[in-house]
C-alpha positions as CSV (number, residue, x, y, z in Angstrom):
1,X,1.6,130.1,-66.7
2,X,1.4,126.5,-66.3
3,X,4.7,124.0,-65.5
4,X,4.2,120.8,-67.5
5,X,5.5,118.3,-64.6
6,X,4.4,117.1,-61.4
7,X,4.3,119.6,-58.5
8,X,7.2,121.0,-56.8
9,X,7.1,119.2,-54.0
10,X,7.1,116.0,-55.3
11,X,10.0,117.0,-57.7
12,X,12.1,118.3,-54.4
13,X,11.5,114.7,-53.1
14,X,12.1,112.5,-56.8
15,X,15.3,115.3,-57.4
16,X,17.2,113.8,-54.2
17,X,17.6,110.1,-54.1
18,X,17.4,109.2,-51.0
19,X,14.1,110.8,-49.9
20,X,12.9,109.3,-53.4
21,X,13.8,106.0,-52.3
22,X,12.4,106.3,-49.3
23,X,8.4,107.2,-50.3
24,X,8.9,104.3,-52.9
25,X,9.8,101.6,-49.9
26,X,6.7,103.1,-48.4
27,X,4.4,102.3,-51.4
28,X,5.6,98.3,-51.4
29,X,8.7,99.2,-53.6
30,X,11.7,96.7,-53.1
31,X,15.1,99.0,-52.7
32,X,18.5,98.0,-53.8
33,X,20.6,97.4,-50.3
34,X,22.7,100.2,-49.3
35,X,22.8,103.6,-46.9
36,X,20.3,104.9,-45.0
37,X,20.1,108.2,-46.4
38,X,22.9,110.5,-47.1
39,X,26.7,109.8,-46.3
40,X,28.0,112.4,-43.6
41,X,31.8,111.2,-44.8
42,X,34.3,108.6,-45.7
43,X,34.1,106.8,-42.3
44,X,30.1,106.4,-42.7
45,X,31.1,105.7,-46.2
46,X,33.4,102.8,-45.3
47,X,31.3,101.1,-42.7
48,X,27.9,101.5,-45.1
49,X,30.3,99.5,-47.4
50,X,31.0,97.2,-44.9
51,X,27.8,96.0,-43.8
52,X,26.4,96.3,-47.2
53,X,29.1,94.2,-48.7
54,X,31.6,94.6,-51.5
55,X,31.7,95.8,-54.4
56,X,29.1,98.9,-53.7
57,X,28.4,101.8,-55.6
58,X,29.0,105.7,-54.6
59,X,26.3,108.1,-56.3
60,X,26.1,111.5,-56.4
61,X,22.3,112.7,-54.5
62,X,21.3,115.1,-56.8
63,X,23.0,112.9,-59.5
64,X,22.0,111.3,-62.8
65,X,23.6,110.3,-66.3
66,X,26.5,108.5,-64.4
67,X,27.8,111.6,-63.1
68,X,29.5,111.4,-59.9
69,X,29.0,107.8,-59.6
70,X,32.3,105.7,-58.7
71,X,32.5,101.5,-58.1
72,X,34.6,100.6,-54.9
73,X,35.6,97.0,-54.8
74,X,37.9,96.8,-51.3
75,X,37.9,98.4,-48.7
76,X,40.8,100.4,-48.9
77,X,39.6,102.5,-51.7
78,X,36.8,103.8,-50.4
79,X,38.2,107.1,-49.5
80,X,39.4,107.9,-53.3
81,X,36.5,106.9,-54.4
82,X,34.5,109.5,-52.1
83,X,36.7,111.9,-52.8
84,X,36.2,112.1,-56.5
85,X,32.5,111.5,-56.5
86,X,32.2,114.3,-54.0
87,X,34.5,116.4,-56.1
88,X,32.7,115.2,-59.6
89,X,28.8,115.4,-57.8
90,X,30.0,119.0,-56.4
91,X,30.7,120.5,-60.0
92,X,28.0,118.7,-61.8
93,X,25.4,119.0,-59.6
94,X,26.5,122.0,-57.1
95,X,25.6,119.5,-54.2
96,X,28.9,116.8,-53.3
97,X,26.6,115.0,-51.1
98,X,26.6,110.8,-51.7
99,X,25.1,108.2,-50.7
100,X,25.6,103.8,-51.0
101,X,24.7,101.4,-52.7
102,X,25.3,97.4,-53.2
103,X,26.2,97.2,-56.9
104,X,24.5,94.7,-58.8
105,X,26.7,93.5,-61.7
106,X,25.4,92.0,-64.7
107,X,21.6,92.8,-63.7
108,X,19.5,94.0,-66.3
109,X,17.5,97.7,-66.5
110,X,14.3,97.7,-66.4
111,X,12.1,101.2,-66.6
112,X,8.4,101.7,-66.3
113,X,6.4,104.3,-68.5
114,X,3.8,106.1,-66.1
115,X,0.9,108.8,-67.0
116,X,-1.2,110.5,-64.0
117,X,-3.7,113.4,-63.8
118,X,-4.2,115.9,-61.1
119,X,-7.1,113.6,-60.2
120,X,-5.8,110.7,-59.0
121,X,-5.7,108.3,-62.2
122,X,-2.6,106.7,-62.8
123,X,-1.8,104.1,-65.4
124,X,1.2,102.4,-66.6
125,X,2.1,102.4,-70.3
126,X,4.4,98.8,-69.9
127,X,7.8,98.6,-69.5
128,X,11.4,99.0,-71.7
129,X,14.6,97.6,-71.0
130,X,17.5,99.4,-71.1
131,X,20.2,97.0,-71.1
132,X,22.5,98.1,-73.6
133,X,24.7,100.6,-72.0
134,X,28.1,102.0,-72.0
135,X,29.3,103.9,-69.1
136,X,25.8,104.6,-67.6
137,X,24.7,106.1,-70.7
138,X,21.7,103.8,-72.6
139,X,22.3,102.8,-76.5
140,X,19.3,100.7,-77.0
141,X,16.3,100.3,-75.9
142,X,13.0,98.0,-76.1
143,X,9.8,96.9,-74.8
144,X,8.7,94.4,-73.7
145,X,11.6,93.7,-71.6
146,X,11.4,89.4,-72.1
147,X,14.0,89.0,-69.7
148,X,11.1,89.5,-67.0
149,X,9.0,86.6,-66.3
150,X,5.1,87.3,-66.8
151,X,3.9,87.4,-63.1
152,X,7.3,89.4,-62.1
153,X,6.1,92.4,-64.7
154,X,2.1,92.2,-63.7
155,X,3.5,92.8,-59.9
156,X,6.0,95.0,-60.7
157,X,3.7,97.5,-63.1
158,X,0.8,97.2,-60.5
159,X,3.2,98.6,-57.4
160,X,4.6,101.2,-59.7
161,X,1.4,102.8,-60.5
162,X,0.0,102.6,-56.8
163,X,3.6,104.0,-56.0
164,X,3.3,106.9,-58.6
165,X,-0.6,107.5,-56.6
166,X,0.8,107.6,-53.2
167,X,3.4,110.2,-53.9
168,X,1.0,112.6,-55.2
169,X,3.0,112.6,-59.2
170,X,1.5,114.4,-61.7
171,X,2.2,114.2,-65.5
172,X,4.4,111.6,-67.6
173,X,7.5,109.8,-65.7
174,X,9.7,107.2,-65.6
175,X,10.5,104.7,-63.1
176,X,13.8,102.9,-63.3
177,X,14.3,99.1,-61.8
178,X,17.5,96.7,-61.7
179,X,16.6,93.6,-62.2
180,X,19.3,91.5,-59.8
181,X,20.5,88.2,-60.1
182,X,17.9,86.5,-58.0
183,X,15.2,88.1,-60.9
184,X,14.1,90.7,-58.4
185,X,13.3,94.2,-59.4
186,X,15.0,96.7,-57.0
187,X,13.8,100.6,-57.4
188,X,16.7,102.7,-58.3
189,X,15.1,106.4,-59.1
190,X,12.2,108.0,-60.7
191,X,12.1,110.4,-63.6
192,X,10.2,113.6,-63.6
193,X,10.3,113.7,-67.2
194,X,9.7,112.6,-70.8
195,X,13.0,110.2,-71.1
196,X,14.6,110.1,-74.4
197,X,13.8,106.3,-75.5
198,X,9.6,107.5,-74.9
199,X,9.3,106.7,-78.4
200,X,9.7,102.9,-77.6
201,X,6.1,103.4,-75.9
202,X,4.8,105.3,-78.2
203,X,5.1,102.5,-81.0
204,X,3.8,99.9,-78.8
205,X,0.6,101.8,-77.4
206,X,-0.1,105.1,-80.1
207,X,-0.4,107.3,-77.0
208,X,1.8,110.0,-77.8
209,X,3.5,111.1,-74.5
210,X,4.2,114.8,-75.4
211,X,0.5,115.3,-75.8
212,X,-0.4,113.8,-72.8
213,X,1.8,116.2,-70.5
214,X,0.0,118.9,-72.2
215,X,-3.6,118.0,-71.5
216,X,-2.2,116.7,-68.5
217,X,-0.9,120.1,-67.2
218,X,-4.0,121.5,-69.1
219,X,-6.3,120.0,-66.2
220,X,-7.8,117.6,-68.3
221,X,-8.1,113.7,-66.5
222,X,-7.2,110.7,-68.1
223,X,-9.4,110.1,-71.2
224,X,-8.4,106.1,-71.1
225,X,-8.1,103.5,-68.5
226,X,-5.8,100.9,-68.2
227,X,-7.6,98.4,-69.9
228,X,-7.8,100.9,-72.8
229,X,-4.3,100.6,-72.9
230,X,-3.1,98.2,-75.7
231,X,0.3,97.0,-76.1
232,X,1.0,95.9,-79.4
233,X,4.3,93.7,-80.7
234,X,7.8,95.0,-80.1
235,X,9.6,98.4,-80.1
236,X,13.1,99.1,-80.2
237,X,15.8,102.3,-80.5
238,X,18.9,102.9,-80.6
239,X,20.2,106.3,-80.2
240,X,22.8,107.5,-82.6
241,X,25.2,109.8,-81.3
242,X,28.6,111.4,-83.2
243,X,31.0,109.2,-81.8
244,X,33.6,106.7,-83.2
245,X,32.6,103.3,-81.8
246,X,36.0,102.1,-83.3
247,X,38.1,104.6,-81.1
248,X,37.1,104.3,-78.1
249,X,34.1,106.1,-79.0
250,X,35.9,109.2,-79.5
251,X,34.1,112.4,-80.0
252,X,33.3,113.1,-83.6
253,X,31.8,116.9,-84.1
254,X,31.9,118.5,-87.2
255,X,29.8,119.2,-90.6
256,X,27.7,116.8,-91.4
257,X,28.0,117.0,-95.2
258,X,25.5,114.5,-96.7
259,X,22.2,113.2,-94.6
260,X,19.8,110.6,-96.1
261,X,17.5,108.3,-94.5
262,X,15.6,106.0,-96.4
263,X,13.5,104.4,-94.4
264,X,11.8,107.5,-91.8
265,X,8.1,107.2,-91.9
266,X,7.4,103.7,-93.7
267,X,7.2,100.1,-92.8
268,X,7.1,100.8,-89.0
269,X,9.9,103.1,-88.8
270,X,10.1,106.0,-87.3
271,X,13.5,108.7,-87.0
272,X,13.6,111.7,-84.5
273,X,16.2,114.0,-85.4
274,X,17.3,117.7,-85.9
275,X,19.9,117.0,-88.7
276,X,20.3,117.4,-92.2
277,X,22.7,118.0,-95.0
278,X,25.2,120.5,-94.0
279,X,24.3,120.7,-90.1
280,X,27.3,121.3,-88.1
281,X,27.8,118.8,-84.6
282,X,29.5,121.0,-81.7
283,X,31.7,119.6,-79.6
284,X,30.3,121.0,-76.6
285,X,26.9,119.2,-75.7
286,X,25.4,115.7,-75.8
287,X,26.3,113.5,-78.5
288,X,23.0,112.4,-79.5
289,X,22.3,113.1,-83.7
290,X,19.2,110.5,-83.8
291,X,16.8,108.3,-82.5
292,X,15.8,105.4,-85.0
293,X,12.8,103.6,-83.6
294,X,11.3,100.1,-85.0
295,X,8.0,98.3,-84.4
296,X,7.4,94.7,-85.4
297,X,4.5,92.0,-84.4
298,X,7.6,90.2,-82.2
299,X,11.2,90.9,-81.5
300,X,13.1,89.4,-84.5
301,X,10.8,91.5,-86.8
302,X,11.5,94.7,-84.8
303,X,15.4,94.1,-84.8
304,X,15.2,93.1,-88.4
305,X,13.2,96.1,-89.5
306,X,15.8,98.4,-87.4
307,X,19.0,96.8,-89.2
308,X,17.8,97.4,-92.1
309,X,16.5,101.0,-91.4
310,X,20.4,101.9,-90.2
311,X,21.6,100.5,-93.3
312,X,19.6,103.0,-95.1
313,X,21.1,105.5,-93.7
314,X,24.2,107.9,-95.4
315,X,26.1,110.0,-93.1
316,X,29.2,111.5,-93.8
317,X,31.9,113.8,-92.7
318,X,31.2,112.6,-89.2
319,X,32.0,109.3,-87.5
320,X,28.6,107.6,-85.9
321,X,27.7,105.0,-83.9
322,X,25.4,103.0,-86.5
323,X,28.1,100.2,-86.9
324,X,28.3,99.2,-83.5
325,X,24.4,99.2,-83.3
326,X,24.6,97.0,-86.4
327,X,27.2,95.1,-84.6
328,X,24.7,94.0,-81.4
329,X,21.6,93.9,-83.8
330,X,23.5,90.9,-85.3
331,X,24.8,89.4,-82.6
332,X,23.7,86.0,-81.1
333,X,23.9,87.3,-77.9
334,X,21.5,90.0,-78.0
335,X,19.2,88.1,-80.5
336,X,18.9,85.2,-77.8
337,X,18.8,87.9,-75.0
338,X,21.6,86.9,-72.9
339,X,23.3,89.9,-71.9
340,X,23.6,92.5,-69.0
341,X,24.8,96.2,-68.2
342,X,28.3,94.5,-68.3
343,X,29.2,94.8,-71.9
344,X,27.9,95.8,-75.3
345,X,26.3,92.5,-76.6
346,X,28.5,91.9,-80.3
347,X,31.1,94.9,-79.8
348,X,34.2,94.4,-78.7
349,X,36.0,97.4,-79.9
């Protein structure tokens, strides 16, 4: 039996943070400032903090999805902060170890699509922001990412892929970037996996990702280049989850009694789900109902084509989150890209 992912080695080292961190400064990565390595408790915490400088951010090591993650602004609450990223990291994760740091505010996110054989090739597969978030948790997503300047993503792509090489990855992954207020791209983490907004790369290159981790693991190489690599227009998602955007997006489980989607499959649209008519959300897992995904020859076509593809779609007995989506699709902000992790671009409820 075969694992589809990269060896267990390099997953020990990508699952915890700080060793992660550490292999990609020794590849030419740039780091966000912070600890060195792992906090050994509150008064570590609080004099990382002070020589990093205020506000920083407390994360969980073996964390990810926002969990055990906790802002500290002063000085003086360091030590509830710790305390209940410790405590959250501890039942999440079964590890309460943290580490530091600085935390960028209103930076963008920037993540990197990657593909490498057992062999030694490694390409990229271009970039996708990710900017569009609430709580940690990503509602949109596109590629290109035009907030980067061209020589900034040629740079960037070119030390991921000898990074991805030097750490000995295998199989698809994800590199994730914050893009800080000086327009520097700062490694944050790397994901061993297929991420759910792989779609976005899909549309823009036709490589389908699921099929390379397969021949991947299968031992086959590579059976492209990088300069085989084509990326075409502008892709975008947004994930639809059962939530009500107008309530604080509130949890909203229950029977989905009527499903349509008129435009999955056509005019450069493309839906992933596992619902239909009668389905039944639980309240106990992830939220997510739906990916929609648009392609277009530049941005404005791909946003236009996605509006229209939410529009076409009936849901009810459940709340969603397709107004708010519809909300930033229309939005000046978004449309002339100025935005950040701050705030949802268009939604203020």
């Amino acid at each position: 039996m075969t694992f589809i992912g990269p060896p267990a080695a390099v997953m020990e080292k990508l699952g915890r943070k700080t060793p992660a961190k550490a292999a990609m400064a020794g590849a030419g990565l740039k780091l966000i400032p912070g600890s060195e390595g792992v906090l050994q408790g509150v008064d570590q915490a609080r004099k990382a903090a002070n020589a990093t400088g205020f506000p920083v951010l407390l994360k969980a090591e073996s964390g990810g999805g926002g969990r055990g993650m906790r802002v500290v602004r002063k000085a003086g609450d360091v030590k509830d902060a710790y305390d209940s990223a410790q405590a959250e990291s501890l039942a999440c994760f079964a590890d309460d170890r943290l580490y530091l740091e600085k935390l960028i505010e209103g930076g963008r996110h920037i993540e990197i699509q990657l593909l490498a054989d057992k062999y030694g090739h490694v390409v990229h597969l271009g970039e996708r922001d990710c900017s569009v978030q609430r709580k940690h948790q990503k509602l949109i997503e596109e590629s290109p990412a035009l907030v980067l300047s061209d020589a900034e993503r040629e740079q960037t792509l070119a030390a991921a892929v000898r990074a991805t090489r030097a750490i000995g990855y295998v199989g698809a992954g994800t590199m994730e970037f914050l893009l800080d207020d000086d327009g520097v791209l700062r490694f944050m983490e790397m994901n061993a996996r297929l991420q759910v907004e792989h779609p976005v790369t899909e549309m823009r290159t036709g490589i389908d990702l699921v099929e390379a981790q397969i021949r991947i693991a299968a031992g086959e190489p590579l059976w492209f280049s990088q300069d085989d690599v084509d990326l075409r227009g502008h892709a975008i998602e947004c994930r639809i989850n059962a939530e009500d955007p107008s309530n604080g997006f509130s949890p909203s489980p229950g029977v989905i009694e009527q499903w349509q989607v008129a435009a999955a499959g056509t005019n450069g649209v493309r839906v992933d789900t596992h619902v239909e008519s009668g389905y039944e959300v639980p309240p106990h897992y992830d939220s997510l109902i739906c990916k929609v995904i648009a392609w277009g020859e530049n941005r404005d076509a791909a946003c236009d084509r996605l509006g229209e593809a939410l529009q076409g779609i009936r849901c009810d007995g459940i709340c969603t989150t397709i107004p708010m989506h519809l909300a930033v699709l229309g939005s000046k902000e978004f449309r002339e890209n100025r935005y950040d992790t701050r705030a949802v671009p268009g939604w203020e409820g």
